[in-house]
Every structure is written in C-alpha cells, then in structure tokens.
SERO-4910 file (N, C-alpha, C, O; in steps of 0.05 Angstrom, whole numbers):
BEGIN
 pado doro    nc1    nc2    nc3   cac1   cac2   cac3    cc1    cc2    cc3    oc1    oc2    oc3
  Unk    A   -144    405   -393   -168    418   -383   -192    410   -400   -184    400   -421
  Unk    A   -222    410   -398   -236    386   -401   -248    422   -415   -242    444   -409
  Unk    A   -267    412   -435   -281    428   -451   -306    440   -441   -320    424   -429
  Unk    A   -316    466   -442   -339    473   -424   -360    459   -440   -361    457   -464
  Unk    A   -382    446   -415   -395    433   -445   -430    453   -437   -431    477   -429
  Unk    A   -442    443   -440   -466    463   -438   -482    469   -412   -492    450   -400
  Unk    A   -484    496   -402   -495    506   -380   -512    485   -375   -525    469   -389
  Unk    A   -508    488   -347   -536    463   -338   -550    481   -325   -539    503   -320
  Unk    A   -577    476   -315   -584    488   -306   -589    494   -277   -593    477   -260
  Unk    A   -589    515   -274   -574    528   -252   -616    530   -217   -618    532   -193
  Unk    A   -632    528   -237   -658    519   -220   -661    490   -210   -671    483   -189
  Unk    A   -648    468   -231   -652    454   -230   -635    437   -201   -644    427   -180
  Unk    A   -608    441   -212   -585    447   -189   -589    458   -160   -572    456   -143
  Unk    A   -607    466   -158   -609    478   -126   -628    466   -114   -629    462    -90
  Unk    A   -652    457   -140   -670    436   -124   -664    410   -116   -675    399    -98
  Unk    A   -644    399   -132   -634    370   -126   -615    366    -97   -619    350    -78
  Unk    A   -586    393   -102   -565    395    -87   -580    407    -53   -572    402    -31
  Unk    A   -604    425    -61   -624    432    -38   -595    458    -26   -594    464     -2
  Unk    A   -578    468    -43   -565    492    -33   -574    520    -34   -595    522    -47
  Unk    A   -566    539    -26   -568    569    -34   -562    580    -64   -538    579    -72
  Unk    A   -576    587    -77   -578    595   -104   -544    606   -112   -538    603   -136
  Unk    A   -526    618    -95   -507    630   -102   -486    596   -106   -475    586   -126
  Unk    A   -489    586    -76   -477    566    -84   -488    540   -108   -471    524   -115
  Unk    A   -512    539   -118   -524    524   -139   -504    536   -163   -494    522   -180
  Unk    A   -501    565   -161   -487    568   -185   -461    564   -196   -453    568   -219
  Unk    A   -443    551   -167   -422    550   -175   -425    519   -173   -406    510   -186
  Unk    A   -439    498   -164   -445    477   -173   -447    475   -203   -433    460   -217
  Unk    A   -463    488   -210   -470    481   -241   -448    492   -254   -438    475   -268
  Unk    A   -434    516   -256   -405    513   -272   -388    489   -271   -375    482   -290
  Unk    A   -389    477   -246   -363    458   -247   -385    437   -268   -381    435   -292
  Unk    A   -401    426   -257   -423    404   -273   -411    414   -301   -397    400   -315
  Unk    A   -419    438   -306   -416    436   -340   -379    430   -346   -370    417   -365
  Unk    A   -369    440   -333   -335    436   -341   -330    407   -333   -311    397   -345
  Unk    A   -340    396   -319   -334    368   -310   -311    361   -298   -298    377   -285
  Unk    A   -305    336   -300   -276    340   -278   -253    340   -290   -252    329   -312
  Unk    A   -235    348   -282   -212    353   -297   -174    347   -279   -165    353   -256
  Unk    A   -164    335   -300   -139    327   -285   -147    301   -271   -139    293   -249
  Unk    A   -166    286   -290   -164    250   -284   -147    239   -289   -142    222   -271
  Unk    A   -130    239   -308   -112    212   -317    -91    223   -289    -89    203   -275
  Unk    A    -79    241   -279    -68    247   -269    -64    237   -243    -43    230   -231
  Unk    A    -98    239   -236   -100    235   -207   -106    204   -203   -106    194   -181
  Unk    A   -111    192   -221   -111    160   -227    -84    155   -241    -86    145   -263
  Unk    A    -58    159   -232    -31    159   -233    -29    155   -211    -31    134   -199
  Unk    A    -24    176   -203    -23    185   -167    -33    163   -153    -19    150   -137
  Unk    A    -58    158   -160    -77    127   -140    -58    106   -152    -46     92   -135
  Unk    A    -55    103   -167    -44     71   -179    -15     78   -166     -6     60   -152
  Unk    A     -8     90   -168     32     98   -158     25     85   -120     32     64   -109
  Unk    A     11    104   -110      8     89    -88      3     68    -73     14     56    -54
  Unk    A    -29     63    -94    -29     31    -91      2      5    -99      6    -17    -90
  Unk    A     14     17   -115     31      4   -125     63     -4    -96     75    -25    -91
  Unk    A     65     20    -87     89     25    -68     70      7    -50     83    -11    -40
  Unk    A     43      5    -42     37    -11    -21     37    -34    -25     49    -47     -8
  Unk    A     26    -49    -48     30    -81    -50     65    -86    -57     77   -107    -53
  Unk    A     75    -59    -68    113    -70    -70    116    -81    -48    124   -104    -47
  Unk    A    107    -63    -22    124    -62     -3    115    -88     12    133   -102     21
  Unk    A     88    -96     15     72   -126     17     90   -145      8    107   -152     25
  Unk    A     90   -153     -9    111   -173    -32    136   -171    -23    144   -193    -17
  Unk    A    154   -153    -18    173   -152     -7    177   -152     11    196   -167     14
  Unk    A    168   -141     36    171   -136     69    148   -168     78    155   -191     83
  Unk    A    122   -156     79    108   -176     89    103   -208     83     96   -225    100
  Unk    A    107   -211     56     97   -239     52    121   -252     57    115   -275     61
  Unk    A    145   -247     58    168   -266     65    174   -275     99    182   -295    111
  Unk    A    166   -248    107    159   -252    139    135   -268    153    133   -278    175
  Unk    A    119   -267    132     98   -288    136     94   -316    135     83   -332    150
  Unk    A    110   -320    107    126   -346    100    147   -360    114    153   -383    109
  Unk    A    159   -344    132    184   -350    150    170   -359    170    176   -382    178
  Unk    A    151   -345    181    130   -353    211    113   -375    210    109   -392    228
  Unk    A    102   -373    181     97   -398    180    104   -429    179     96   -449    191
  Unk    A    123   -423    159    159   -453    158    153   -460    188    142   -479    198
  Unk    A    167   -435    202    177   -445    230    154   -462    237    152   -486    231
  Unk    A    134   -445    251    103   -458    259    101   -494    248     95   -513    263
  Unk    A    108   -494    224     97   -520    206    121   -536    209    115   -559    207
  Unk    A    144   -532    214    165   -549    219    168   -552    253    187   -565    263
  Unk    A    153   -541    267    155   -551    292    144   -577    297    150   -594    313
  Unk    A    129   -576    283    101   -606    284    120   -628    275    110   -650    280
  Unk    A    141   -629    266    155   -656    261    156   -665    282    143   -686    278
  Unk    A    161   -665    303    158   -682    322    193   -693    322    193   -711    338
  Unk    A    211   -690    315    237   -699    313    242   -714    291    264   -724    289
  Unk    A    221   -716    271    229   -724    250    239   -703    226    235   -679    229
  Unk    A    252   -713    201    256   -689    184    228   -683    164    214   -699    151
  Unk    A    228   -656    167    212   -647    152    223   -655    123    246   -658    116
  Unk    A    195   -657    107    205   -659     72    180   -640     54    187   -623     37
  Unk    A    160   -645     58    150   -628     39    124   -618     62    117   -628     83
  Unk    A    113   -589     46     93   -572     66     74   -556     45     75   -547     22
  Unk    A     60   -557     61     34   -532     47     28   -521     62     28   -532     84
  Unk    A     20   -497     61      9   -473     81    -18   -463     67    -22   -469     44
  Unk    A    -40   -443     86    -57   -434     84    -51   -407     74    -71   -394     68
  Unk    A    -29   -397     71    -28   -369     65    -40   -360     40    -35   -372     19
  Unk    A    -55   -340     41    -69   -330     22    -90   -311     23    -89   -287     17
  Unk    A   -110   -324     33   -142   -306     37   -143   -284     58   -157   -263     55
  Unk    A   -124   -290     85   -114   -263     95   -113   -238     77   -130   -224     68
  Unk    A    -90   -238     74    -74   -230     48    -92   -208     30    -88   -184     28
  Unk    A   -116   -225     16   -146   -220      3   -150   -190      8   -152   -170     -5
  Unk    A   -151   -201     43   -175   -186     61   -153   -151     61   -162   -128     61
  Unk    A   -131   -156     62   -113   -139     68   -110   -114     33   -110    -89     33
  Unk    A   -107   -128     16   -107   -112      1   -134   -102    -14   -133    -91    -36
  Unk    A   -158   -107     -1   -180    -95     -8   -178    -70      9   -186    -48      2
  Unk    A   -164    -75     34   -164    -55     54   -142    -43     41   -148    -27     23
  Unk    A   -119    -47     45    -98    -20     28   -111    -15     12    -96      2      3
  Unk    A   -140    -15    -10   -146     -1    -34   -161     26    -25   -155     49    -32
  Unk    A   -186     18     -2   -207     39     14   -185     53     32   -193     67     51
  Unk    A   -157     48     29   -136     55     54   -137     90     42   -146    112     49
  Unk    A   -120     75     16   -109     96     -3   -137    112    -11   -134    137    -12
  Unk    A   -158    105    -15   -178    124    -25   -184    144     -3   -187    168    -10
  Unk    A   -185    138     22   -192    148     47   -166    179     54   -170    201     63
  Unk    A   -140    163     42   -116    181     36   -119    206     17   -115    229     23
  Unk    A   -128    196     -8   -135    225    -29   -159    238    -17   -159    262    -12
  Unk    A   -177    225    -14   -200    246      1   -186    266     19   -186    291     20
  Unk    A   -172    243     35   -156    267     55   -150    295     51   -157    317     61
  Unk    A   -130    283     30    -98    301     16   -123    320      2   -122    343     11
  Unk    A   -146    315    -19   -154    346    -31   -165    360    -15   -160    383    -17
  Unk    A   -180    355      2   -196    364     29   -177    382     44   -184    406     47
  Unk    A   -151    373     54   -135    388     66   -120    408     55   -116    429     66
  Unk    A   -110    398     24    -91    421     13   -101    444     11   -125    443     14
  Unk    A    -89    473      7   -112    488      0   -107    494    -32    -89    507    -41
  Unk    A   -124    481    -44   -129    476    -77   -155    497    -85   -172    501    -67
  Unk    A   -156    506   -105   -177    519   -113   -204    499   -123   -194    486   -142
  Unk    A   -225    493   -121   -248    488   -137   -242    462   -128   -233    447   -144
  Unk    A   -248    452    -97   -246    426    -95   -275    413   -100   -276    389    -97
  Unk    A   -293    424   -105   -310    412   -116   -308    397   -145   -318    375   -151
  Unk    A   -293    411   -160   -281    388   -182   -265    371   -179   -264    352   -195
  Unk    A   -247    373   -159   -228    350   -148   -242    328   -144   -240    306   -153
  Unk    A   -257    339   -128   -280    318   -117   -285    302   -137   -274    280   -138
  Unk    A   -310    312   -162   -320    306   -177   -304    287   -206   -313    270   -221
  Unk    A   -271    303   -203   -255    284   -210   -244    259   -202   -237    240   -216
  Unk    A   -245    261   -168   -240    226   -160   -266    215   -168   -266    205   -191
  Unk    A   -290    216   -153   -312    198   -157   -314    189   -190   -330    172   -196
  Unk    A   -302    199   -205   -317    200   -236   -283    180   -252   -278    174   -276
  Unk    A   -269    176   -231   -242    179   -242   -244    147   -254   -231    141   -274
  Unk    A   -262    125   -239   -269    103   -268   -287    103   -279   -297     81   -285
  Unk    A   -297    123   -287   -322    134   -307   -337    113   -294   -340     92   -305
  Unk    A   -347    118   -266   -375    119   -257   -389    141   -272   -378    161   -280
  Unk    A   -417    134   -275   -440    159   -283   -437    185   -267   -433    187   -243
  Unk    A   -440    205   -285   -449    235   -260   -476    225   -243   -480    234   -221
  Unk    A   -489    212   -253   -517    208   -235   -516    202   -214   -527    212   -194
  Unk    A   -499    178   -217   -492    165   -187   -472    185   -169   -479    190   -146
  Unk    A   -451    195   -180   -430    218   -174   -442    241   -148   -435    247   -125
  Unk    A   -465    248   -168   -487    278   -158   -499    259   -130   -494    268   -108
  Unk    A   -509    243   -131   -534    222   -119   -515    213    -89   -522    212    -66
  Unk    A   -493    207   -102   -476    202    -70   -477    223    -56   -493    227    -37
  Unk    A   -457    243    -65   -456    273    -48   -483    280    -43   -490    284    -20
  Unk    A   -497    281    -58   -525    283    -41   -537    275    -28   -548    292    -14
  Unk    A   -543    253    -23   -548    230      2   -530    237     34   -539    238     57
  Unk    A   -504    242     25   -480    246     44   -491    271     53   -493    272     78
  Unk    A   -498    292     40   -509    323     49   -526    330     58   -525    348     75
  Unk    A   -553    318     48   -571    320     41   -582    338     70   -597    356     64
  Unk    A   -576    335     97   -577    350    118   -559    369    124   -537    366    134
  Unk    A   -575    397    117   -561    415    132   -539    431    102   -518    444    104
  Unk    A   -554    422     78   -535    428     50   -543    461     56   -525    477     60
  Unk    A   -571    469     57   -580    495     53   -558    519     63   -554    541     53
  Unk    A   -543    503     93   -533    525    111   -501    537     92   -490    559     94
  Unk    A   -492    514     77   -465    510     60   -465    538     49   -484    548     39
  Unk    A   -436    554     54   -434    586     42   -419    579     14   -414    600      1
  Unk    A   -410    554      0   -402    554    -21   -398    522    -31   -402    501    -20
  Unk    A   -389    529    -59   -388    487    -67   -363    466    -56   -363    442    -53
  Unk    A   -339    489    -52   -317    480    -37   -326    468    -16   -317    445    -14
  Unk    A   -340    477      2   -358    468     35   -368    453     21   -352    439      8
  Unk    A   -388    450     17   -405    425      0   -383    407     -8   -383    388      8
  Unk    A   -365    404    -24   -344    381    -34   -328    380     -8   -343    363      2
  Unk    A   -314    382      8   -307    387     41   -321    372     46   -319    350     33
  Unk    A   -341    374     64   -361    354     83   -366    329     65   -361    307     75
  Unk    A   -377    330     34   -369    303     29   -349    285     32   -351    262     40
  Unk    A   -320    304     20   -307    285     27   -294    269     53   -282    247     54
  Unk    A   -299    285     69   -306    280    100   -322    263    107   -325    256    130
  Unk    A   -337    254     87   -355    233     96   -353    211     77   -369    194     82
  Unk    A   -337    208     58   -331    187     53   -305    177     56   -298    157     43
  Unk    A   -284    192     77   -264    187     89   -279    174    117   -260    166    131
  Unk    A   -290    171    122   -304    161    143   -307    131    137   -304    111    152
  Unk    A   -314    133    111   -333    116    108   -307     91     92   -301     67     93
  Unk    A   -301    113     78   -269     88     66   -251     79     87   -233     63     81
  Unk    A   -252     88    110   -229     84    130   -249     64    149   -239     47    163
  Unk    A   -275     69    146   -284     43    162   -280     23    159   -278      5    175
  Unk    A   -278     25    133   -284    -10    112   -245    -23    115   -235    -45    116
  Unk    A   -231     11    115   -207     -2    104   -196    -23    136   -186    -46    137
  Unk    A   -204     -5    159   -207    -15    178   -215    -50    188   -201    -67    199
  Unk    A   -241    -51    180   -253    -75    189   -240    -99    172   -239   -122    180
  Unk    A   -229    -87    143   -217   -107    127   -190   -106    129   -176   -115    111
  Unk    A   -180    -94    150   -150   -104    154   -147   -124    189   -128   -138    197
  Unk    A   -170   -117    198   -176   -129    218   -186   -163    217   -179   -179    235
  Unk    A   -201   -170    196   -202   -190    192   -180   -202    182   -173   -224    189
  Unk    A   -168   -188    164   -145   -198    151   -118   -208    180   -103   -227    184
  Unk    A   -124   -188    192   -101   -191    213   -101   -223    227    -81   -237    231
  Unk    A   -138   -231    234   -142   -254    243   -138   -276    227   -124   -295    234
  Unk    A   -153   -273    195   -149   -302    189   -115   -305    184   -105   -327    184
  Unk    A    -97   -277    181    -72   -294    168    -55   -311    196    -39   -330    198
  Unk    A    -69   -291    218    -58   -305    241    -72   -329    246    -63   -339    267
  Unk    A    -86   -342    238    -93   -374    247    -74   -375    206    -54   -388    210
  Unk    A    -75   -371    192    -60   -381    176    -28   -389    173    -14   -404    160
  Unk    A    -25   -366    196     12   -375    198     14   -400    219     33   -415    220
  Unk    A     -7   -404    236     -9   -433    247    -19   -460    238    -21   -478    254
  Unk    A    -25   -462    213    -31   -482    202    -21   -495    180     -1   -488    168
  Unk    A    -35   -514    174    -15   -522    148    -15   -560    145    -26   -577    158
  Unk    A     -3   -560    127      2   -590    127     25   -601    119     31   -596     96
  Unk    A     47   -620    134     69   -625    138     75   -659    131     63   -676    144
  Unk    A     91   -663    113    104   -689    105    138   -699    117    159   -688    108
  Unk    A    137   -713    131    162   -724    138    158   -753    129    137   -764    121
  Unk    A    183   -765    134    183   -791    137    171   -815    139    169   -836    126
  Unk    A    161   -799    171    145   -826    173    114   -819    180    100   -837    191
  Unk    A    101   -794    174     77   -791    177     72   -776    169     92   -767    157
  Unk    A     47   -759    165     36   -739    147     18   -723    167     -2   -733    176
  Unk    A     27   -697    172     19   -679    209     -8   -655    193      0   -650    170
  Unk    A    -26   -645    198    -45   -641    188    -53   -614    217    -64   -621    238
  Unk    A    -47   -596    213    -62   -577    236    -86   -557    219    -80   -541    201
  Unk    A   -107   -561    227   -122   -558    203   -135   -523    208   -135   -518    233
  Unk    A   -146   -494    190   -148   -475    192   -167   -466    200   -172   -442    197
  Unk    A   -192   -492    217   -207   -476    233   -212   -486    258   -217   -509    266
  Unk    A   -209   -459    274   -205   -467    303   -220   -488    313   -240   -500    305
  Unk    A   -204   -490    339   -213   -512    354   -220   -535    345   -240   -547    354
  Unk    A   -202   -545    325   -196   -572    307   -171   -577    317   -154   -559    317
  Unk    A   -166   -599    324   -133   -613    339   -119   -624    317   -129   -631    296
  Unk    A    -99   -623    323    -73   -634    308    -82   -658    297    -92   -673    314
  Unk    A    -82   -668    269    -85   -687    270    -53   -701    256    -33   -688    250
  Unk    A    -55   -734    253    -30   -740    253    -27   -766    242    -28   -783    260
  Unk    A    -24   -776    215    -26   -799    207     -5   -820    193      0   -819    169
  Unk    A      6   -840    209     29   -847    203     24   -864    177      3   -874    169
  Unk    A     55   -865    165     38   -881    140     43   -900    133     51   -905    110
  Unk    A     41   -920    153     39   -942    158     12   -947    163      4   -969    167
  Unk    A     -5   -923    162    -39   -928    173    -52   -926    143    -75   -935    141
  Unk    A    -38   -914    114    -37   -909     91    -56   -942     82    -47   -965     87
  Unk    A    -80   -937     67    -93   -953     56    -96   -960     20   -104   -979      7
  Unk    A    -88   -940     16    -81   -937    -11    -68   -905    -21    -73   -883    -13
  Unk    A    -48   -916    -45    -44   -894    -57    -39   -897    -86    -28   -916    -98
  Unk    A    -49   -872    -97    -55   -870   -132    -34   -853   -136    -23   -838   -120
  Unk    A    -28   -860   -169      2   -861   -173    -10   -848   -201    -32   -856   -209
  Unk    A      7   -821   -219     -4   -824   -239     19   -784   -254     37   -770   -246
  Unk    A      9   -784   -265     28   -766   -281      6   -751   -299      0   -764   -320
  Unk    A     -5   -727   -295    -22   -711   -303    -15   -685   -319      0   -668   -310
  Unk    A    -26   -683   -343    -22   -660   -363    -41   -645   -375    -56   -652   -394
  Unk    A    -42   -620   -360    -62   -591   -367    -52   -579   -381    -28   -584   -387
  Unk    A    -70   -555   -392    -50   -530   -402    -34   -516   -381    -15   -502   -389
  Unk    A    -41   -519   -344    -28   -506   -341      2   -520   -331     19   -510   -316
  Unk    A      2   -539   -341     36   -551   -346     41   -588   -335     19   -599   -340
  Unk    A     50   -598   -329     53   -624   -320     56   -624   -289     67   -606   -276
  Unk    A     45   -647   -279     40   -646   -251     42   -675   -234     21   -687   -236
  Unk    A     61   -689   -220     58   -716   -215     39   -715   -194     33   -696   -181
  Unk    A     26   -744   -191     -4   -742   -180     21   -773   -166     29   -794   -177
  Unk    A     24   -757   -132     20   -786   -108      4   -780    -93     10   -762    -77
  Unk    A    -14   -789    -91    -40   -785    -68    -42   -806    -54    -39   -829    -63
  Unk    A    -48   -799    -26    -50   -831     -2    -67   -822     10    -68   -800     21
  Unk    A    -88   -845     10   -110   -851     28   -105   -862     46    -87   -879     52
  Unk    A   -125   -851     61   -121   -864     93   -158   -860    104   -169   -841    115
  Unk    A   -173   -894     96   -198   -894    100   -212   -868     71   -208   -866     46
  Unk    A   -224   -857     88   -236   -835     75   -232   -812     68   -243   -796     53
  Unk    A   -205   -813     89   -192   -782     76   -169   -786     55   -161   -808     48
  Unk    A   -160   -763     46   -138   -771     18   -123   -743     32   -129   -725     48
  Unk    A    -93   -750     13    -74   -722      9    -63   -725     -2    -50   -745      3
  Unk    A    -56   -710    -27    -31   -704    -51    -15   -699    -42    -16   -676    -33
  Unk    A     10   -713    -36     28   -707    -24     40   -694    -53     45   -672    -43
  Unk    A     47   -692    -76     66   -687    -93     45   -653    -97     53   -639   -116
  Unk    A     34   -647    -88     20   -620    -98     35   -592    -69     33   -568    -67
  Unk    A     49   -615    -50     67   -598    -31     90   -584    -44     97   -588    -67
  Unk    A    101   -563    -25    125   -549    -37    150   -562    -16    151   -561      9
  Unk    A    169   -574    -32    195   -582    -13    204   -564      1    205   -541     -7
  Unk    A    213   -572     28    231   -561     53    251   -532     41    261   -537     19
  Unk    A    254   -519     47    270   -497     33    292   -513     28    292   -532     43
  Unk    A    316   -512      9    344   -518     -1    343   -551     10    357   -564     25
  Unk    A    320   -557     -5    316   -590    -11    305   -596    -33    290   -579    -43
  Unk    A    310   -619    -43    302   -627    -67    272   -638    -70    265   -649    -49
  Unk    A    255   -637    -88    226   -642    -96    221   -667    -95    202   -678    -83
  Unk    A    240   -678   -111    242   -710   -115    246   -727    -95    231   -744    -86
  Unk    A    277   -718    -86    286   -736    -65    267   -730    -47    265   -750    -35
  Unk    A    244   -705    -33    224   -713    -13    208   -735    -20    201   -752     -3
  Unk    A    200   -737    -51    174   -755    -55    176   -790    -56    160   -809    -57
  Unk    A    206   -784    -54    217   -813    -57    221   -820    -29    224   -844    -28
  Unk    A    222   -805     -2    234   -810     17    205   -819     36    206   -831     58
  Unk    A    182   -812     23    154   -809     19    147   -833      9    134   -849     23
  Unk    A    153   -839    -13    157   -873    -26    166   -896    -15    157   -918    -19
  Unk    A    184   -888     -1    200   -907      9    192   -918     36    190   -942     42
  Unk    A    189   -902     48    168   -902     77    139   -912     63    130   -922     84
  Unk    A    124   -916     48    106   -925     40    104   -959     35     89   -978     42
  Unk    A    134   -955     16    133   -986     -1    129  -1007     22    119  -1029     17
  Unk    A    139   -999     54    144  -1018     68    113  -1026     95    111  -1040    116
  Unk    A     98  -1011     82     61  -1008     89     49  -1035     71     61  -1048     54
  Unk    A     25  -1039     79      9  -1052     75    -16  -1043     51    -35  -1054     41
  Unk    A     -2  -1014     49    -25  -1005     33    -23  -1012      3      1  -1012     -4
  Unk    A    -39  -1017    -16    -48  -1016    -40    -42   -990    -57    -49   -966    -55
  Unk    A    -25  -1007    -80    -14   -981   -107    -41   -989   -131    -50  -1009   -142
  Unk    A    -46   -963   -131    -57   -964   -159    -58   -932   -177    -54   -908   -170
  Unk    A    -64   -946   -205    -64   -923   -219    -79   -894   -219   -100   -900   -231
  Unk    A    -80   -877   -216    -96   -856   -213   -114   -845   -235   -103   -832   -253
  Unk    A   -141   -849   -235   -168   -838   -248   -180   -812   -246   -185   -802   -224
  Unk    A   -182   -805   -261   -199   -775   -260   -213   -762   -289   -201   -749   -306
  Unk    A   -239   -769   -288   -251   -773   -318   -240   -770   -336   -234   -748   -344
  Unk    A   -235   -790   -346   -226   -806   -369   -188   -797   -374   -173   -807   -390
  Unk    A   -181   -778   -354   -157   -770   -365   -128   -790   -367   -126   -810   -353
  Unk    A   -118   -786   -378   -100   -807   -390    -75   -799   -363    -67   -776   -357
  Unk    A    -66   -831   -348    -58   -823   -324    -25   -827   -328     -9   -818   -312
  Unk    A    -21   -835   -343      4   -833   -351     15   -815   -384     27   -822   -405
  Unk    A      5   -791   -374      5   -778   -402     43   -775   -416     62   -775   -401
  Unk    A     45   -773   -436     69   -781   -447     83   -759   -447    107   -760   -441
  Unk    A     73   -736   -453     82   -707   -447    101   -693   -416    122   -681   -411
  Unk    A     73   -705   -402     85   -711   -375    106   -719   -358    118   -708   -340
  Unk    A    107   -746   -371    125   -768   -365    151   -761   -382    173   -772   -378
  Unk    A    147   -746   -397    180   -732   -418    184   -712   -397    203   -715   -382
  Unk    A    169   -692   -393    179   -675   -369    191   -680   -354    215   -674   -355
  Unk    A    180   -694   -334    199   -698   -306    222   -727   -319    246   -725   -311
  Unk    A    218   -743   -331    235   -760   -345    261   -740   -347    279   -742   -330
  Unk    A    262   -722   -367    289   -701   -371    292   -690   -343    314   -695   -333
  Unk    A    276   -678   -327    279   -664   -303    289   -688   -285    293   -679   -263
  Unk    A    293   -708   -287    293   -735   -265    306   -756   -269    318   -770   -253
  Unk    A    302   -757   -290    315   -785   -304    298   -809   -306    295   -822   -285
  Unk    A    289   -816   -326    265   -840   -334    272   -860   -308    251   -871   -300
  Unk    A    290   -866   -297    288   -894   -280    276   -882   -256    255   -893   -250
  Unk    A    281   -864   -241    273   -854   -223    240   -841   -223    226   -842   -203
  Unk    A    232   -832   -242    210   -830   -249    188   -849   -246    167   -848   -233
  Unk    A    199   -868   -264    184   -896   -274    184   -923   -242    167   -940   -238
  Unk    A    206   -918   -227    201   -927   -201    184   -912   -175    175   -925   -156
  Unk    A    182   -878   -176    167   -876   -161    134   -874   -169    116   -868   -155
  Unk    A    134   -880   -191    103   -878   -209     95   -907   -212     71   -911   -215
  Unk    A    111   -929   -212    103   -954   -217    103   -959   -242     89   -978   -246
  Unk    A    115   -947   -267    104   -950   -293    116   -968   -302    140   -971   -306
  Unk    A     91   -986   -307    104  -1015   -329     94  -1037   -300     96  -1061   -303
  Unk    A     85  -1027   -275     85  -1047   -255     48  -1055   -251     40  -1077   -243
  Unk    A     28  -1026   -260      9  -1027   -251     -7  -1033   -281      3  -1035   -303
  Unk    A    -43  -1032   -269    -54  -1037   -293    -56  -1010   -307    -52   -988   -295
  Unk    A    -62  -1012   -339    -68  -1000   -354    -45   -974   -349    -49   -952   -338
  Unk    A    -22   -986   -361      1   -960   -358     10   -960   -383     34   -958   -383
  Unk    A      1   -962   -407     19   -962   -432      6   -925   -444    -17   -919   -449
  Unk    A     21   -912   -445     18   -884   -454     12   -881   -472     29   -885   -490
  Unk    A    -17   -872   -478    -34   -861   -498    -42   -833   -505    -33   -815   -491
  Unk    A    -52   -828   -518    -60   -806   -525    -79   -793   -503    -97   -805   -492
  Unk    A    -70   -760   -497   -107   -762   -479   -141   -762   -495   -161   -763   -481
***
C-alpha cells in the first residue's frame, strides 16, 4: 500500500476534473494515495502478454512456416527443391503490437467489470503502471470526460466511463493491427524465393508482380567469398543475372537436407554456365577471411570448401588479416 502523501487540493481538483465537489473530493484522496498494487498488476499484464506470444511461437508460427514451405515448394516446377527464403516476419510485427492494445483493452475490461472497491485507483494504477507522469495520467481521463463529467455521482463513474473509453480505443487499434497483420502475412505465406537445380524461382511480396524465374544457365556472374562479423561466419555465393543479384548461401536448406550438399548442387549446375567466377568485394573486407574458412573447413572439410569457394583458383585469395 503506497504512503498517503499530501492533501491535494480539493478546489483545485474540481476545476480541472470539472466534477461535483463531493465527487472532487474523493478524486483528490485517491491523487494523494496514488496508485497502488502496481508491481502486481504489471505481473498480471506481462503473464498474459507472455501466454499470448507462447502460444504465437508455438501454435502459429510453425503453421505459418508449414503454409509457407508448401506455397514455396510448389514453384519447383518438378524440379527438387534445395534451398528457400520466405517473407515471414513483418506480419507477425503488426500482430503482436495488436496482442499488446489486445491485452490492455482486456484489463480495462476486467477492473471496470469486477466489482472492486476504488476503481478509480485501479485506474490510476494501470495508466501510471510505466511511470507515465500523473499530468499526462489526469490530462487523458480528462480529455476522455471532459463532457458531461459534472453529471458523474462519484470517482468510480468517472474511472468507469474512462475506462470505457479507452477500451474503445485499445480495441480499435488492437483491431486494425491485427487486420493488417492478417493481410501482409497472407501475401507473405505466398511468397518467397526458391533454389533448385536448375533455376532460381522468385515470387516477389508485392502484389501484382509475376513469378519471376531465372535459369542458371542465364547466370552472368557469380562472387565467391567467405565473410567474418561479430555476428559469426557466413559463406558469400551470390549470382548475377545482368543487374539483378541473389545470395543464394544466405537461404535456409529444404527441411531434413543438408546446407552444403544444396550449395554444391547449386555449384554444380553453375560450373556448366557460361557465367564468370570471381572473388567477392565489399569495402575493403578480407574475402577469404581465415576464421571463416576454419569454420566451415571443420564443419565441411577443407576440400569441399575450398572447391565450392574457388580458393587457390581465383585472384587475390591468399588469407590475410581483415
């Protein structure tokens, strides 16, 4: 329970809140006691928010991921699929901004409805519950009231109709942002980009853009190279085709297929093109970093490595420092 802190004043309170002096006064008690039973009720919010993204992560995103596979492995055309990337994500975004105004729209509910004593501090305890200012706190409910406060027979009614009005207002938002979400993930489970064999299938994520489809034998060049960040080692095959490019090694392999054997199967279908190997550039970074090349070397085995990277075949491949 939160410490009484000093009378406020109780003239001042009725001119702002624009209530009946009886109800001004029980405004200004709660003001001075402030809100109470925060950590509590920011438990409660986080517990729920929590069971909703569990249940996201577990129920929805694997079902999403499944719809999409399928979707993206249809486009083979009768060839075998080997490596894929999907758009899934920014849906997703849109969705759990909405489960957040879902759940807020929910507690408004739940203190509004229960019958609790002094929901005007309930109140005053959600809005305040990430130490927003009282200014802003007072300034909302007031704005929300501001018509028709005078007629209010107490502060409970007054905290009531607010929160009634920002259950309105959280359920619109949670609304319109699960609605968008619904659309982009649905053009997202239709799109994607697909590596087989003998071509590279491209259905791109904004509408009324056609399949596109590039065999790679149409492949004009590709950069070859072995890249090391902090956030870990990364092989770099990228193939041009004219003006467009694609990392094929930044794909995720076919489910219960191997990483390698796709990039090689990717290689191999290449070597027998017309297109041009060269080393891969990207300010100043060292393209055959040694760190790198020990990675997947243990993960791969140096010969297999060193044949699908070209190393020792192209220019400037002796491993240096970055």
């Amino acid at each position: 329970m939160a410490e009484t802190k000093e009378p406020i004043d109780v003239d001042e309170v009725q001119r702002v809140f624009g209530v009946r002096r009886a109800v001004a006064e029980e405004i200004a008690t709660v003001l001075a006691l402030g809100p109470d039973h925060r950590d509590s009720l920011r438990l409660a919010v986080l517990l729920v928010l929590a069971i909703g993204f569990g249940a996201g992560a577990v129920l929805l995103w694997p079902f999403l991921s499944d719809r999409t596979e399928t979707n993206l492995f249809s486009l083979a055309g009768g060839a075998t699929p080997l490596l894929y990337k999907t758009n899934l994500g920014f849906g997703m975004i849109a969705w759990v901004i909405g489960w957040i105004f879902a759940v807020g729209a929910f507690f408004y509910v739940l203190v509004s409805a229960l019958p609790v004593q002094n929901r005007f501090r309930y109140a005053l305890t959600f809005v305040t519950m990430n130490n927003i200012g009282w200014r802003w706190s007072r300034s909302s409910m007031i704005e929300r009231l501001s018509e028709g406060a005078h007629a209010l027979a107490s502060a409970d009614e007054y905290a009531v109709r607010w929160m009634i009005a920002e259950t309105r207002q959280y359920t619109s938002f949670a609304v319109q942002l699960f609605m968008v979400g619904i659309v982009i993930t649905s053009l997202e489970t239709k799109t994607g980009d697909l590596y087989t064999a003998t071509s590279y299938v491209r259905d791109p994520f904004i509408p009324f853009k056609g399949l596109q489809t590039h065999l790679w034998g149409e492949a004009t060049r590709v950069q070859l190279g072995c890249n090391e960040t902090s956030d870990g080692s990364s092989i770099v095959y990228e193939v041009h085709f004219g003006e467009m490019s694609r990392r094929v090694s930044s794909a995720d392999p076919v489910p219960d297929t191997d990483y390698f054997d796709a990039l090689e199967a990717v290689d191999a279908a290449l070597r027998e093109t017309n297109a041009s190997f060269e080393r891969w550039q990207w300010l100043g970074r060292n393209s055959l970093h040694p760190k790198c090349l020990a990675t997947f070397n243990a993960r791969y085995g140096a010969e297999r490595v060193n044949r699908l990277l070209r190393v020792g075949e192209l220019p400037s491949d002796t491993p240096g420092e970055d």
